[in-house]
C-alpha positions, 0 to 999 in steps of 0.5 A: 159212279166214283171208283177208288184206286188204292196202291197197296203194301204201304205201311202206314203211321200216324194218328186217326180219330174215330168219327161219332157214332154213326148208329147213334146219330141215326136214333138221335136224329129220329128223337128230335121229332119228339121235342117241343124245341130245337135239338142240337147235336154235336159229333155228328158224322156227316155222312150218306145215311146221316144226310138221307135222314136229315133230309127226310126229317127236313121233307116232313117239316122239320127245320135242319141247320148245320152250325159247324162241320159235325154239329147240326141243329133240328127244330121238330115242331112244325112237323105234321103227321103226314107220311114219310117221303117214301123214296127216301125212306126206302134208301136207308134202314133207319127210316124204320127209327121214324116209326117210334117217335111218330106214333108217340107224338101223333097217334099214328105212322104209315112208312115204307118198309126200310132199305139198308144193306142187304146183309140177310133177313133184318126182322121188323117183328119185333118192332111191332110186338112192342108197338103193340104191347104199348097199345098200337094196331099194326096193320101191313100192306105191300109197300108200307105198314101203318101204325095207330094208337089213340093212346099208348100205355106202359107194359112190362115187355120181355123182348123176343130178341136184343134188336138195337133198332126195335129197342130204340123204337119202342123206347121212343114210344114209350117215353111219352106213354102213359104209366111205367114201362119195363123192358127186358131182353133189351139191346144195350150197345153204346148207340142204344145208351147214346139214344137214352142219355139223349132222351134224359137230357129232353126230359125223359125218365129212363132207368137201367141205361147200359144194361138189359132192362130199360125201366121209362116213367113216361112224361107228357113232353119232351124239349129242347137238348144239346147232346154229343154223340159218342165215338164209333166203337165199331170205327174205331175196331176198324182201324184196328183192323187196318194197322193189322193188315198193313203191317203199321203202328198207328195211333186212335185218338181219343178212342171210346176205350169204355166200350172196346173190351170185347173188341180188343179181346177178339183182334187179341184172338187173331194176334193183334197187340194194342197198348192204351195210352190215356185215351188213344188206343195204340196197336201195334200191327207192325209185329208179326201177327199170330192167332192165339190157339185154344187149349189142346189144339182146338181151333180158335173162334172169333165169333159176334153176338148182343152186346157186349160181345163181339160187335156183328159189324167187325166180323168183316174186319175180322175175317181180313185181319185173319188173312194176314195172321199165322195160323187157322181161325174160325170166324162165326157171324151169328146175326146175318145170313149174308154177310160172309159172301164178300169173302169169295172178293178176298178169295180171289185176291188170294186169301185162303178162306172156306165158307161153311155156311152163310154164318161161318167162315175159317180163315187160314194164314197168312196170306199174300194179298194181290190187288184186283177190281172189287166191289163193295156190297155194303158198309161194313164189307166194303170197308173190309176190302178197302183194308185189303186192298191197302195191305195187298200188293199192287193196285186195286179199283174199289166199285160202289163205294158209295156203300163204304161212304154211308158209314165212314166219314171222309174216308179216303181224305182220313186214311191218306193223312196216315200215308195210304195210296187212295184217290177217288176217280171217275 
């Protein structure tokens, strides 16, 4: 496997474009097996997750055409309703996006249950609460779950958590349902609306995008679209993150601003001064960063939750850009058990962190980075050490970096045009 080299302690300039949304081309693309016709996308993120799941689409008969860099053609209507290839499924999370359009479209699914980063517990109940609300019967066995329906008919539903993917799922079951269904308690981040203003353009009749409650008037069928993914908000904070770190004044073109309030107010938190001009973003990490106290002292808290809070996938981001910030912060992961483990990597290149609990981690600074050999243990925290390595001193080697290239697009290509030391080796 690859490995990357980065030289820290360089500062960095220039301009960097958020790639699309990576949590929304996944649900695009599982949407396209519910059209008569072909679907193109455009702005997609030509990356590991991306390709895998194109490749399953594509294994199931569908029909998959690059026509330009990010901008990729599916024509579903050859696909038969046999399983998944369960080896490939099982690569990625977002196989599980395969259940909703599946069972809309051919009464029934059998899947493996999903791969992804191993972050903690990622429920699949709530899936199935709403698959069977619709009318389907759920039945589980060692290695895969099978979905049937002889029809699917709407339900208003309040769902027992805000999960992205179980919103996404039963939303694409239900736009072909029989009758109106009503969601409430569902996830409203800007891949879930991405997936809804996609579906719309197919011919589907969605009410409530952008909020909590999602009101569908099914429809018999759905056809051809062209639709643009929007920019990664969650890239886009990463970047932020990264000016942070390496003391650099950088400029995000063409940032998806309409979706970063939260995200501003928590790198705000920790000291990070951004300025919008027209629709880039500019942050200035080259000014001495200080984490902004609560009244009376209290100890300040950066801390994820549904949206439209914190994004859970910047906590990681977070944490690192605390490191370099004076002062002492409480970081909060709410969502999943494991994500903050990475930080005994940053530990031992010399940040001064405690782990609490799986959840909670306080942060104190700032400290003096040092290179070292790291590995990535999934997306998000692997793209955090990789920013860490960048503002560090000295070199470091990045392991499993196959982790940070199934969410970011050309990564090390990207970040050397702004003047980073990176270089892939064997």
């Amino acid at each position: 496997m690859p490995v990357f080299v980065v030289d820290g302690g360089l500062p960095l300039s220039g301009s960097i474009r958020p790639a699309g949304n990576k949590n929304a081309a996944l649900p695009c693309i599982a949407a396209a097996l519910l059209a008569s016709g072909p679907v193109t996308l455009a702005n997609v993120p030509r990356i590991r997750d991306v390709l895998t799941l194109l490749e399953l689409v594509e294994h199931m008969g569908a029909r998959v055409a690059w026509s330009g860099e990010n901008e990729v053609t599916i024509d579903a209507s050859a696909v038969d309703a046999g399983r998944p290839d369960p080896v490939l499924a099982e690569r990625i999370r977002a196989s599980i996006l395969l259940a909703g359009p599946l069972l809309a479209r051919f009464g029934k699914v059998s899947l493996p249950p999903p791969g992804g980063d191993v972050i903690g517990r990622r429920r699949l109940d709530t899936h199935f609460l709403a698959f069977e609300a619709l009318g389907a019967r759920i039945t589980l066995g060692d290695g895969s779950f099978e979905i049937e329906a002889s029809e699917l008919r709407g339900v208003d539903l309040f769902l027992d958590e805000p999960s992205v993917t179980a919103t996404e799922n039963a939303v694409m079951a239900a736009v072909l349902a029989q009758g109106t269904t009503r969601f409430r308690n569902a996830a409203a981040e800007p891949h879930v609306q991405d997936l809804c203003h996609l579906l719309v353009a197919m011919g589907a009749r969605i009410r409530g995008i952008g909020t909590h409650t999602l009101e569908i008037e099914g429809v018999d069928q759905l056809g051809s679209a062209t639709f643009s993914i929007g920019a990664d908000h969650v890239e886009a904070g990463s970047f932020i993150g990264l000016a942070a770190v390496t003391g650099s004044e950088l400029r995000i073109t063409e940032a998806p601003l309409e979706h970063m309030d939260s995200t501003l107010l928590g790198f705000a938190r920790l000291g990070v001064a951004c300025t919008v001009d027209g629709p880039d973003l500019v942050v200035h990490g080259d000014r001495e960063l200080v984490i902004r106290q609560d009244a009376f002292g209290h100890v300040p808290k950066v801390d994820d939750g549904p949206w439209p809070a914190f994004p859970a996938d910047l906590t990681s981001i977070a944490v690192v850009t605390a490191t370099r910030a004076r002062g002492t912060v409480l970081v909060h992961e709410k969502m999943f058990e494991s994500r903050m483990f990475f930080t005994d990597k940053l530990v031992g290149m010399g940040a001064q962190i405690i782990l609490c609990d799986p959840h909670r981690a306080v942060v104190v600074g700032p400290a003096k980075l040092r290179g070292g050999s790291l590995e990535s243990p999934d997306i998000r925290a692997g793209m955090a050490l990789l920013i860490a390595a960048l503002g560090a001193e000295g070199r470091s080697v990045i392991h499993n970096i196959g982790q940070i290239e199934r969410g970011y697009e050309r990564i090390d290509a990207r970040l050397r045009a702004i003047g980073a030391s990176i270089r892939r080796e064997p």
